[in-house]
LUMZAPA-680530 format. One record per residue: residue number from 1; x, y, z of N, C-alpha, C in turn. Coordinates in nm, 4 decimals. Layout:
<filos>
FILO   i       nX       nY       nZ      caX      caY      caZ       cX       cY       cZ
FILO NUM        X        Y        Z        X        Y        Z        X        Y        Z
...
</filos>
This chain:
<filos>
FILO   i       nX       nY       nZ      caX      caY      caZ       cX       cY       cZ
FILO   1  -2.2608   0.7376  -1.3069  -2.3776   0.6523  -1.2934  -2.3352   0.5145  -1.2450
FILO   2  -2.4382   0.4442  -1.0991  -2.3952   0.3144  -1.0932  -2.3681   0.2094  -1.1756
FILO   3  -2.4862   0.2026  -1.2624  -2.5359   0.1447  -1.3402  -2.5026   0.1115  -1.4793
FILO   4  -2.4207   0.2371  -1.5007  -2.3797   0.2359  -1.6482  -2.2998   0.1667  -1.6852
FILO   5  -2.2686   0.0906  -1.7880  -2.1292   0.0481  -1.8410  -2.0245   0.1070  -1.9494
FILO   6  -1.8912   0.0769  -1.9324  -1.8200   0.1232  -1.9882  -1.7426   0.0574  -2.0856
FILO   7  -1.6896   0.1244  -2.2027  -1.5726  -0.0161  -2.2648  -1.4272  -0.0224  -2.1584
FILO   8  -1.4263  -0.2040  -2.1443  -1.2860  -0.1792  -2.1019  -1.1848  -0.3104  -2.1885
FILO   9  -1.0948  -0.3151  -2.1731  -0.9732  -0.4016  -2.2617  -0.8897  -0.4486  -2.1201
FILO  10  -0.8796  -0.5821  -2.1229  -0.9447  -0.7371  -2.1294  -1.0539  -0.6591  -2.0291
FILO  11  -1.1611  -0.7230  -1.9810  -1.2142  -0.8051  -1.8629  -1.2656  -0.9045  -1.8304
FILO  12  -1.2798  -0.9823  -1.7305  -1.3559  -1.0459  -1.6777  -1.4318  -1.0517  -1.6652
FILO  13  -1.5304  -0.9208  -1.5243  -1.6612  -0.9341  -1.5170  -1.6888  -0.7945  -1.6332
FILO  14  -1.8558  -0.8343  -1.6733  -1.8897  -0.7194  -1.7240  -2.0404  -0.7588  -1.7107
FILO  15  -2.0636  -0.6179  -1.8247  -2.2398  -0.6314  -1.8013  -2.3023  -0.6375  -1.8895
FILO  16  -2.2265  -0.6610  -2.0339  -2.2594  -0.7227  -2.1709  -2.1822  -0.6840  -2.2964
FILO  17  -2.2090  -0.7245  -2.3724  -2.1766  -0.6705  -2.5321  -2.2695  -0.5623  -2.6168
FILO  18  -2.1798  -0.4838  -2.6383  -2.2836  -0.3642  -2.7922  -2.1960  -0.3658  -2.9157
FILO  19  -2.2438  -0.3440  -2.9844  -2.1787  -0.2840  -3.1331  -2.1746  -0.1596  -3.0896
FILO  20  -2.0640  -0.1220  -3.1662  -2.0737   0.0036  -3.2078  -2.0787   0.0209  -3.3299
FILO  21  -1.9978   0.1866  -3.3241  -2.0281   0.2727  -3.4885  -2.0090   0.1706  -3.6131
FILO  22  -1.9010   0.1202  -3.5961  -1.8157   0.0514  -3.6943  -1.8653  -0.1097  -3.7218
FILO  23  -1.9443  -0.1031  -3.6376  -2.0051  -0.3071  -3.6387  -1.9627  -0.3964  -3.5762
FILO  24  -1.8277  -0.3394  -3.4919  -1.7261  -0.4490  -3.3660  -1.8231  -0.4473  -3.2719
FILO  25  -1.7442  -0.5343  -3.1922  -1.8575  -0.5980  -3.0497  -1.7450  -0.5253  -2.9151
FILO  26  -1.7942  -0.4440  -2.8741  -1.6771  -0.4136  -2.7313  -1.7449  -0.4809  -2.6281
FILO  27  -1.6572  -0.4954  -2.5262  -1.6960  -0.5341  -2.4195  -1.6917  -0.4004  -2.3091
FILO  28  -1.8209  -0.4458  -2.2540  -1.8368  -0.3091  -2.1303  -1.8414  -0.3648  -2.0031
FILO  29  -1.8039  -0.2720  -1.9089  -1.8100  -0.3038  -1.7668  -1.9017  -0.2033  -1.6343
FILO  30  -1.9547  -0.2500  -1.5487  -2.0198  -0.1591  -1.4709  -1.9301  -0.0841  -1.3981
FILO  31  -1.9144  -0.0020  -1.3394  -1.8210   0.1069  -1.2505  -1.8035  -0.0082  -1.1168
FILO  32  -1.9167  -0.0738  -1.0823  -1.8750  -0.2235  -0.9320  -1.7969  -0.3134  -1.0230
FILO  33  -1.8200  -0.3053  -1.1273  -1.7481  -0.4527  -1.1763  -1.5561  -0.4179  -1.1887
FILO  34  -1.5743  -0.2761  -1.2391  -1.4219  -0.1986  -1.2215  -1.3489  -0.2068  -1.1095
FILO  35  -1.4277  -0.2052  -0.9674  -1.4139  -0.1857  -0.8305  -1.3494  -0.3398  -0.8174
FILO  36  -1.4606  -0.4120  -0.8335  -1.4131  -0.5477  -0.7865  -1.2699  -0.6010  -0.8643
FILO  37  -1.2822  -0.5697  -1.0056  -1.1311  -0.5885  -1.0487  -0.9751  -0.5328  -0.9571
FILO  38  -1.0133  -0.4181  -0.9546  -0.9358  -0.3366  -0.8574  -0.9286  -0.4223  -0.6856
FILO  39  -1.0478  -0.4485  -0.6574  -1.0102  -0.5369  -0.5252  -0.9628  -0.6524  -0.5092
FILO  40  -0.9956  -0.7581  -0.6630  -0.8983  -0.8413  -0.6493  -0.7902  -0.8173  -0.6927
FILO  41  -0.7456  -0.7397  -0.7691  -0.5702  -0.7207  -0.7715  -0.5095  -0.6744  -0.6259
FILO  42  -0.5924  -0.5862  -0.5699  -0.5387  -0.5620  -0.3758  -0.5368  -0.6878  -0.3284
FILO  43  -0.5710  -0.7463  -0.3340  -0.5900  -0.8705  -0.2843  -0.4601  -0.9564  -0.2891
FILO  44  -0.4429  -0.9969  -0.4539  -0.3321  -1.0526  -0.4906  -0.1742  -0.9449  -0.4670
FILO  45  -0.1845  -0.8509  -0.4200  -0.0971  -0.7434  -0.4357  -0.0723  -0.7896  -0.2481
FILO  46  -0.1973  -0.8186  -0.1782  -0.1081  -0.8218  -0.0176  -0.0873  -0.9639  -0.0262
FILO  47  -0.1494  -1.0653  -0.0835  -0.1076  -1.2244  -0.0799   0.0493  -1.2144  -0.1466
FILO  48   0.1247  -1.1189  -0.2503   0.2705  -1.1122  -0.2762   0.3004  -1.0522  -0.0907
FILO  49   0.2641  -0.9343  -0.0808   0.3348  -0.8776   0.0825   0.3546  -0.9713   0.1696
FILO  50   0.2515  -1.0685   0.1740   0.2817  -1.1654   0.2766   0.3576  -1.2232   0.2490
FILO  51   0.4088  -1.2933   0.0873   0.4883  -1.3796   0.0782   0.5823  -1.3278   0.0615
FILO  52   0.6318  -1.1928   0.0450   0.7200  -1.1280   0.0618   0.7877  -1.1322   0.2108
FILO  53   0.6962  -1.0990   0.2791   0.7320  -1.0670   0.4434   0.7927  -1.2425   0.5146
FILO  54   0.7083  -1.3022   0.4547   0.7576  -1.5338   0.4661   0.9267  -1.5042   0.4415
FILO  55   0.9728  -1.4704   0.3321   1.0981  -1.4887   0.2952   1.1774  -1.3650   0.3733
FILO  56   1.1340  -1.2618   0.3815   1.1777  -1.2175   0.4995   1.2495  -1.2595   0.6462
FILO  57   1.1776  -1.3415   0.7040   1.1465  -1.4323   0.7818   1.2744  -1.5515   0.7471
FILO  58   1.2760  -1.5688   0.6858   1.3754  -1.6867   0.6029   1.5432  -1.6363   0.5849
FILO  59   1.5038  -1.4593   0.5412   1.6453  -1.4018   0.5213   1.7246  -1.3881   0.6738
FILO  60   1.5863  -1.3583   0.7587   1.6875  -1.3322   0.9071   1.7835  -1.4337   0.9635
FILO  61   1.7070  -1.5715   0.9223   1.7309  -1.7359   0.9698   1.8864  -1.6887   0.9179
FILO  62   1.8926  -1.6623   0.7689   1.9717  -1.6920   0.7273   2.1122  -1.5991   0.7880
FILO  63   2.0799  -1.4907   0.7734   2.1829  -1.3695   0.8303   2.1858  -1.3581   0.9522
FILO  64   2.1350  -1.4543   1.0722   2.1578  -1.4740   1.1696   2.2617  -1.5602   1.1648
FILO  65   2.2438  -1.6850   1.1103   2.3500  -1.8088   1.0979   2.4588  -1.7451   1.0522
FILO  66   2.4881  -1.6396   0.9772   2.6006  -1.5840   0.8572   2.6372  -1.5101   0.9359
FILO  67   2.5468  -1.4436   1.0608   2.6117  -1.3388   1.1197   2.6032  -1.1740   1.0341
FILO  68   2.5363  -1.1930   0.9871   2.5389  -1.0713   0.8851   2.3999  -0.9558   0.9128
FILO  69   2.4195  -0.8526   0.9068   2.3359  -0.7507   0.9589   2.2071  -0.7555   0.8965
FILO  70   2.1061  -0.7352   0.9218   1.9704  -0.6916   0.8818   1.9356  -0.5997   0.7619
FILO  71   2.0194  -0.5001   0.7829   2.0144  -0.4150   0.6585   2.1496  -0.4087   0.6024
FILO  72   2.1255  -0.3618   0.4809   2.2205  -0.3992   0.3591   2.1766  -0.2731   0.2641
FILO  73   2.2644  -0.2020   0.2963   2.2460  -0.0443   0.2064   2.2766  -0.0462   0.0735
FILO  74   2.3931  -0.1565  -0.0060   2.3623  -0.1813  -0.1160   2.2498  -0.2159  -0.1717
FILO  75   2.1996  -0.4086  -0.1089   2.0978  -0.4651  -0.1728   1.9903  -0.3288  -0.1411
FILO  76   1.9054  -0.2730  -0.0954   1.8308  -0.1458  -0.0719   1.8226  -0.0692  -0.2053
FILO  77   1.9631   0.0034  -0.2242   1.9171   0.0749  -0.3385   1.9405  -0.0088  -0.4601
FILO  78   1.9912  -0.1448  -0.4718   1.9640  -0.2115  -0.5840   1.8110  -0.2328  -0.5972
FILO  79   1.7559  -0.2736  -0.5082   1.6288  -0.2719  -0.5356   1.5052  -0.1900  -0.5427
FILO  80   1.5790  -0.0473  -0.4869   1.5268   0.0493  -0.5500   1.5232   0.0920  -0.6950
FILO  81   1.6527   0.0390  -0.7080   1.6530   0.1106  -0.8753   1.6122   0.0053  -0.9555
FILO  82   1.6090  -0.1554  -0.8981   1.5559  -0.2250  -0.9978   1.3807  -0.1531  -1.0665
FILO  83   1.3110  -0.1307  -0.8940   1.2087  -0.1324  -0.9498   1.1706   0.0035  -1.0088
FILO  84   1.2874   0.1249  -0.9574   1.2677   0.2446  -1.0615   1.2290   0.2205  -1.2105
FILO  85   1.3253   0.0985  -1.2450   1.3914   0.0927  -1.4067   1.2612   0.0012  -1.4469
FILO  86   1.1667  -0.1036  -1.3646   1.1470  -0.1711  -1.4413   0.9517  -0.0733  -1.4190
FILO  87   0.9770  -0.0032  -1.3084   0.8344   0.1129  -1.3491   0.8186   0.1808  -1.4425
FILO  88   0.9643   0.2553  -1.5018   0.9815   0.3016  -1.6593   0.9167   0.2666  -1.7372
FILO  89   1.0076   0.1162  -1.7265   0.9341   0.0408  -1.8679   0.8031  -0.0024  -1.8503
FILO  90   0.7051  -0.0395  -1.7607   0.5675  -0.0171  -1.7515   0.4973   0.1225  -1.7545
FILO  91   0.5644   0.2021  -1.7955   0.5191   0.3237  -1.7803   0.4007   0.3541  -1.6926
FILO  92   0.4851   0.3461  -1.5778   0.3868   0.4324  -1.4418   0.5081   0.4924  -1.3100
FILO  93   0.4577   0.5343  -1.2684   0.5190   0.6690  -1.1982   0.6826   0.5744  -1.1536
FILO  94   0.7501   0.5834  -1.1417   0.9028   0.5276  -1.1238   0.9158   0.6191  -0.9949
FILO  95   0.8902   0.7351  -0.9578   0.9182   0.7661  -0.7991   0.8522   0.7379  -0.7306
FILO  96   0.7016   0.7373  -0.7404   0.5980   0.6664  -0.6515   0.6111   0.4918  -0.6326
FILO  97   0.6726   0.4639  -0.7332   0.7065   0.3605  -0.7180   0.8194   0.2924  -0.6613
FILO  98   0.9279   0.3727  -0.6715   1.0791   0.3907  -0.5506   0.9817   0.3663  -0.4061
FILO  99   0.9002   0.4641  -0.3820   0.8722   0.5045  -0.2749   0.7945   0.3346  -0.2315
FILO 100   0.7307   0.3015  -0.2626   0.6228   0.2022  -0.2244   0.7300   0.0945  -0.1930
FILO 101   0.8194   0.0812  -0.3002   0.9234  -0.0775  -0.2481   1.0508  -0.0386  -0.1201
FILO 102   1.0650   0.1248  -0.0585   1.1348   0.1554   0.0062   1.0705   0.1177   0.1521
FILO 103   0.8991   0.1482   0.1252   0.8136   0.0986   0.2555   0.8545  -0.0265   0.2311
FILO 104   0.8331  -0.1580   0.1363   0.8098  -0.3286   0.1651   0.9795  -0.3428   0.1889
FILO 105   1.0661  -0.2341   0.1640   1.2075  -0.3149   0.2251   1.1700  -0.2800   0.4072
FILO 106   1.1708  -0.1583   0.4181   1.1320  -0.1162   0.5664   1.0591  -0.2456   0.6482
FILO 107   0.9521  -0.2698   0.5655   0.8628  -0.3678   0.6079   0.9470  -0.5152   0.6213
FILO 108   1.0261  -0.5317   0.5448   1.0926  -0.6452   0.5412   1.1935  -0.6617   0.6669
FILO 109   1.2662  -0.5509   0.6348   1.3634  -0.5236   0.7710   1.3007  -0.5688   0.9363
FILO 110   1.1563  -0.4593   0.9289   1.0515  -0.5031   1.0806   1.0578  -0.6515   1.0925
FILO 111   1.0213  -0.7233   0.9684   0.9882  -0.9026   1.0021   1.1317  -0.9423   1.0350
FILO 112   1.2228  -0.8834   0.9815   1.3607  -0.9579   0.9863   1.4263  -0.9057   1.1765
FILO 113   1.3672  -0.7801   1.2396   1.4320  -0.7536   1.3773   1.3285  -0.8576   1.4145
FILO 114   1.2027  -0.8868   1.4101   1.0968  -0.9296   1.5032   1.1409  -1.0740   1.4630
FILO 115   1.1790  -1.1508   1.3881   1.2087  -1.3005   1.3671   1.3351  -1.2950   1.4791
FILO 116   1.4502  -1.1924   1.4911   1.4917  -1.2277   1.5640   1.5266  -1.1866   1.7283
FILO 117   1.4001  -1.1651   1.7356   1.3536  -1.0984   1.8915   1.3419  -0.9526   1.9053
FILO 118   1.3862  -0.8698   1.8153   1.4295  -0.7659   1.8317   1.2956  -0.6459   1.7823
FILO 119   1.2205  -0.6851   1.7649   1.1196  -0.6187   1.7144   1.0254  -0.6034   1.7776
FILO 120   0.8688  -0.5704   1.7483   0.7423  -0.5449   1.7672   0.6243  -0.5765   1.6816
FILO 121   0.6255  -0.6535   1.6280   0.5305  -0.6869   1.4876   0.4951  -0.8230   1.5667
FILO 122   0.3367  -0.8532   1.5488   0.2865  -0.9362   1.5434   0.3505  -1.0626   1.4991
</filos>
């Protein structure tokens, strides 16, 4: 139902207060108001990508001056496994989550050939 609300733990927006069984006050949310939570965390989730992709940008400066290659097969799977280990401990998927920071290194790498001519990215 559009319309309906649900209990959720914290929110922001919602669409009021009930008691329940017990005499507590929950807070409920509409199924759009869920949505919009969800769109501003996308939101704040590509405003990190970008500032991710900025320092990117910053690493090439740097490993250009150093002379040092673009990719780095250590730092890679260190930071794969950082964020394996630290998806654990949030308990949510740790391979889907390998997978997603293996795209933003990829992604990082693209800003780092295209900062220094060598690329195709906007």
């Amino acid at each position: 139902m559009v319309g309906s609300c649900i209990a959720a733990v914290p929110a922001r927006a919602h669409c009021g207060k009930r008691v329940n069984d017990s005499g507590s006050t929950a807070v409920v949310m509409t199924l759009e108001a869920l949505r919009e939570e969800i769109a501003s965390i996308d939101r704040r989730i590509i405003d990190l990508i970008a500032e991710r992709q900025t320092l990117a940008a910053r690493m090439a400066e740097f490993k250009h001056h150093e002379v040092l290659p673009v990719t780095d097969p250590r730092q890679r799977e260190a930071v794969l496994s950082r964020a394996f280990d630290y998806a654990v401990e949030k308990n949510i998927d740790p391979v889907e989550t390998r997978k997603i920071f293996a795209l933003l290194i990829t992604m990082s790498e693209e800003r780092q050939h295209e900062y220094l001519g060598e690329g195709n990215l906007p």
